[in-house]
DRENDO-1510 file (C-alpha; in Angstrom, 1 decimal, always signed):
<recs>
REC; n; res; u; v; w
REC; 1; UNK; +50.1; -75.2; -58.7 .
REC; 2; UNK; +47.1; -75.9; -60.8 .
REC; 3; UNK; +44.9; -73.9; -62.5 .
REC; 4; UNK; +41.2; -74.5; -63.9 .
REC; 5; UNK; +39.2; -72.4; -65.8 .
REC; 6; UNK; +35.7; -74.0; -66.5 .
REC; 7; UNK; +34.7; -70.5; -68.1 .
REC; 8; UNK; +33.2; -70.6; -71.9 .
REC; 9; UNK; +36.0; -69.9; -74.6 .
REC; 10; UNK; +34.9; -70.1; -77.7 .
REC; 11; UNK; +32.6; -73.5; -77.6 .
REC; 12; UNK; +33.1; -73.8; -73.8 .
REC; 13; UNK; +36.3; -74.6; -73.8 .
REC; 14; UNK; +37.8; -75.5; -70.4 .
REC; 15; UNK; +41.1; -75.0; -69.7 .
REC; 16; UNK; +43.7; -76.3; -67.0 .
REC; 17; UNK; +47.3; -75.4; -66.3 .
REC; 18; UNK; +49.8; -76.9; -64.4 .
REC; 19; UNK; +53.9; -76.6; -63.8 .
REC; 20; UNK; +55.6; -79.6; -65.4 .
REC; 21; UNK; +55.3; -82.5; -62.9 .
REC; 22; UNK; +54.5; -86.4; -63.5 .
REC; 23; UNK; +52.1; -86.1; -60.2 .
REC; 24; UNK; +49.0; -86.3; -62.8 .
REC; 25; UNK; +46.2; -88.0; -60.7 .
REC; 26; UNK; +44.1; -84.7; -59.8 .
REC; 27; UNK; +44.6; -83.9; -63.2 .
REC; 28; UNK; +43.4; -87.0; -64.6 .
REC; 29; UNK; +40.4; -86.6; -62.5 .
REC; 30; UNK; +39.5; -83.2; -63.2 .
REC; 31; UNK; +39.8; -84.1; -67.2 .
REC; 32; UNK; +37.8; -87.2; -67.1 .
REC; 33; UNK; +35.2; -85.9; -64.3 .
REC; 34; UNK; +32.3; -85.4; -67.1 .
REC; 35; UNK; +33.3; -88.4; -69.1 .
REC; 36; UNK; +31.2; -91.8; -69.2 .
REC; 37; UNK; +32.6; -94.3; -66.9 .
REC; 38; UNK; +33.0; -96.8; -69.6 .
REC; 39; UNK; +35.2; -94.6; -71.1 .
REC; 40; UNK; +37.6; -93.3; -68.2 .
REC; 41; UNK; +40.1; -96.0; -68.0 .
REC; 42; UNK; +40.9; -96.4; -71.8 .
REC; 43; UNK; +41.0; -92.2; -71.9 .
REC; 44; UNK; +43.0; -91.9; -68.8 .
REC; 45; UNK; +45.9; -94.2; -70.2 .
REC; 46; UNK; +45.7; -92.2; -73.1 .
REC; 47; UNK; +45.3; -89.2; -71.3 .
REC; 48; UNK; +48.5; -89.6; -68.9 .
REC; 49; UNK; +50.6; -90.5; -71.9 .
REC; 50; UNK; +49.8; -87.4; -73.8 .
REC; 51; UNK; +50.5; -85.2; -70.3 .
REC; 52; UNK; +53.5; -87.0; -69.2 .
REC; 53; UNK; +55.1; -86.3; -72.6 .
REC; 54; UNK; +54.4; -82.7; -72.4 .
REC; 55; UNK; +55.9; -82.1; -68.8 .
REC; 56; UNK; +58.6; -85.0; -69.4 .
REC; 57; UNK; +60.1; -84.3; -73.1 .
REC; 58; UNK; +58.8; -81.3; -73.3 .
REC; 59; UNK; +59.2; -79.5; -70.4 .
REC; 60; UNK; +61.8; -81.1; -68.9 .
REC; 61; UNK; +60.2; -81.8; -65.4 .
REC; 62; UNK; +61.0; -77.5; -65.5 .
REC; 63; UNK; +58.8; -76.9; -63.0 .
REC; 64; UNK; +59.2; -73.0; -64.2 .
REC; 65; UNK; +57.5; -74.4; -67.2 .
REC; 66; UNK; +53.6; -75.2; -67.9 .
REC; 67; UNK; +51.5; -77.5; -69.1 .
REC; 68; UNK; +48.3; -76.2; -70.2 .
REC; 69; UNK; +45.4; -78.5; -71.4 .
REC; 70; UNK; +42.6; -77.2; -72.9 .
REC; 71; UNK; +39.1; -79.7; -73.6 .
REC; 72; UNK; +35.6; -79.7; -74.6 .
REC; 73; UNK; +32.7; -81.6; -75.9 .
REC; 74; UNK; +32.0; -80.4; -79.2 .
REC; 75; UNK; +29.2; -82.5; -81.6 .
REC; 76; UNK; +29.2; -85.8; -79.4 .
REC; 77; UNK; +33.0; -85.8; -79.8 .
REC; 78; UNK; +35.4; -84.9; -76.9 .
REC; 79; UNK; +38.9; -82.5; -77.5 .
REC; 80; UNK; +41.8; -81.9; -75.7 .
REC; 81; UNK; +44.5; -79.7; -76.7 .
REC; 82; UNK; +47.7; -79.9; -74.7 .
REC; 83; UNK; +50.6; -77.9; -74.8 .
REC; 84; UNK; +54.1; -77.6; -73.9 .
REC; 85; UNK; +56.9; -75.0; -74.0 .
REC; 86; UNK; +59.5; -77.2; -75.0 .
REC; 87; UNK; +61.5; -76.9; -78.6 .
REC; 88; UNK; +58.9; -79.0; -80.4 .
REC; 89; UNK; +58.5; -82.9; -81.2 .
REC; 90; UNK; +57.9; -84.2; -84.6 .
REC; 91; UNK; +57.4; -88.0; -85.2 .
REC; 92; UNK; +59.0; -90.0; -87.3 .
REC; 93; UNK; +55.9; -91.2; -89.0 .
REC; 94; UNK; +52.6; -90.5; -89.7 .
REC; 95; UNK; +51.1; -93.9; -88.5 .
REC; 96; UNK; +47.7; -93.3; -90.4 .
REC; 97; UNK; +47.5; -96.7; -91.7 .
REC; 98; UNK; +49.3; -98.1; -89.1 .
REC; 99; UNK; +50.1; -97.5; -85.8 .
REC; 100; UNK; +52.7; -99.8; -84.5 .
REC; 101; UNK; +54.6; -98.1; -86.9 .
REC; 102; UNK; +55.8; -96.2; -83.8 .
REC; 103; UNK; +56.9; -99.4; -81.8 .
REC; 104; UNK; +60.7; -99.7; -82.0 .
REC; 105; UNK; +62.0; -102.7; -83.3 .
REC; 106; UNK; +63.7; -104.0; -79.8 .
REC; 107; UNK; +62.6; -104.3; -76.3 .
REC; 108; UNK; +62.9; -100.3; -75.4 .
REC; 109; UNK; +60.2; -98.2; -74.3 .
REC; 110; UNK; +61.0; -95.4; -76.9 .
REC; 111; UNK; +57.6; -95.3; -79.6 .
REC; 112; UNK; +54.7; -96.8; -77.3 .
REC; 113; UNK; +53.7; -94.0; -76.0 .
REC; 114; UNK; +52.7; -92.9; -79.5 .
REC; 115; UNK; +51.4; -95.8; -80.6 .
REC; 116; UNK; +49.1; -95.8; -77.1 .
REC; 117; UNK; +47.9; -92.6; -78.4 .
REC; 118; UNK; +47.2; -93.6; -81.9 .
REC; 119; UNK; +45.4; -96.9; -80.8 .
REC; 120; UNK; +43.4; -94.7; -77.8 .
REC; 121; UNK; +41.9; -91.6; -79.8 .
REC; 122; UNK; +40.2; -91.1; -83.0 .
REC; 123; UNK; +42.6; -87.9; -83.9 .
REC; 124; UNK; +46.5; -87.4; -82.8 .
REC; 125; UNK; +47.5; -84.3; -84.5 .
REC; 126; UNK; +50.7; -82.0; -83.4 .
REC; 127; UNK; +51.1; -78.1; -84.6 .
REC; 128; UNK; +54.2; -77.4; -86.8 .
REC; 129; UNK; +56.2; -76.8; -84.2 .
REC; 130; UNK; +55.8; -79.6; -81.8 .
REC; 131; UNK; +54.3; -78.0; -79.0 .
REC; 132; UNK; +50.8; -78.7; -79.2 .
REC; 133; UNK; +49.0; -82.0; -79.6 .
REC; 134; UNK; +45.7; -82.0; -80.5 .
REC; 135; UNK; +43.9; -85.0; -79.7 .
REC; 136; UNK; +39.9; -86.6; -79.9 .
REC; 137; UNK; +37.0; -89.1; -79.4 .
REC; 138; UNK; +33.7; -89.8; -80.6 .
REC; 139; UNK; +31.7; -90.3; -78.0 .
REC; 140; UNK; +29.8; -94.0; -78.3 .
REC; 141; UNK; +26.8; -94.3; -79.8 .
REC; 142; UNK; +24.0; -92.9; -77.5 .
REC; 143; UNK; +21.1; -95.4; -77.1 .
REC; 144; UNK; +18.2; -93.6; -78.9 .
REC; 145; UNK; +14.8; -93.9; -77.8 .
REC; 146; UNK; +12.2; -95.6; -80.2 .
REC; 147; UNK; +9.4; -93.3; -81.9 .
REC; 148; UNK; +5.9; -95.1; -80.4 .
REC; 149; UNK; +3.2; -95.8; -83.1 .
REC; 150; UNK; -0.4; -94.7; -82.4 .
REC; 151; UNK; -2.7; -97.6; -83.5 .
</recs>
């Protein structure tokens, strides 16, 4: 079952809900239905990472156990906040300088997912206890109209 709620929280905040599953594609959609085309493939890889880990590692695939996703546009930069009710993650590093940090030195699949993250969106930042990941994206440059001179 999924749940929406497009109703103003805060800054208009939307929010969506959802028991743990990896069947993400009307999710996906609904999240990336006001975002700029040119943007929607990059933020949807990012976007299915950040929601697969949530129902996957931390939830288990319990589908007693949600997934909720909250998101706005605040000041030309876009927010989601995604959380879990699993017993919390904590990376290993902080990969601000660097984010293949995450990648693990042999062929396993173990670290891209947070280095996908980290390469996708401007901000990845989890809560102390692992259950929330908070990420963003400034939205590109808007073309701006030039000021006409009166001669």
């Amino acid at each position: 079952m999924i749940t929406i709620s497009l109703r103003p929280i805060g800054r208009n905040w939307g929010t969506i809900s959802f028991a743990s599953t990896l069947y993400l594609c009307p999710i996906l959609d609904l999240l990336l239905a006001e975002i700029p085309t040119r943007m929607q493939a990059e933020l949807r890889l990012g976007l299915q990472e950040a929601l697969v880990n949530a129902a996957k590692h931390g939830n288990n695939l319990d589908p007693g156990k949600t997934v909720i996703v909250r998101f706005s546009l605040i000041d030309d930069r876009y927010w989601w906040i995604i959380s879990d009710q699993g017993r919390g993650f904590h990376p290993a590093c902080s990969c601000d300088t660097n984010p293949t940090e995450y990648l693990p030195p042999d062929e396993s699949e173990s670290g891209r997912g947070l280095c996908i993250l980290h390469q996708i969106f401007d901000q990845v930042e989890w809560n102390r206890k692992g259950t929330e990941l908070r990420l963003s994206k400034q939205l590109e440059n808007r073309p701006r109209i030039p000021l006409l001179s009166r001669n």
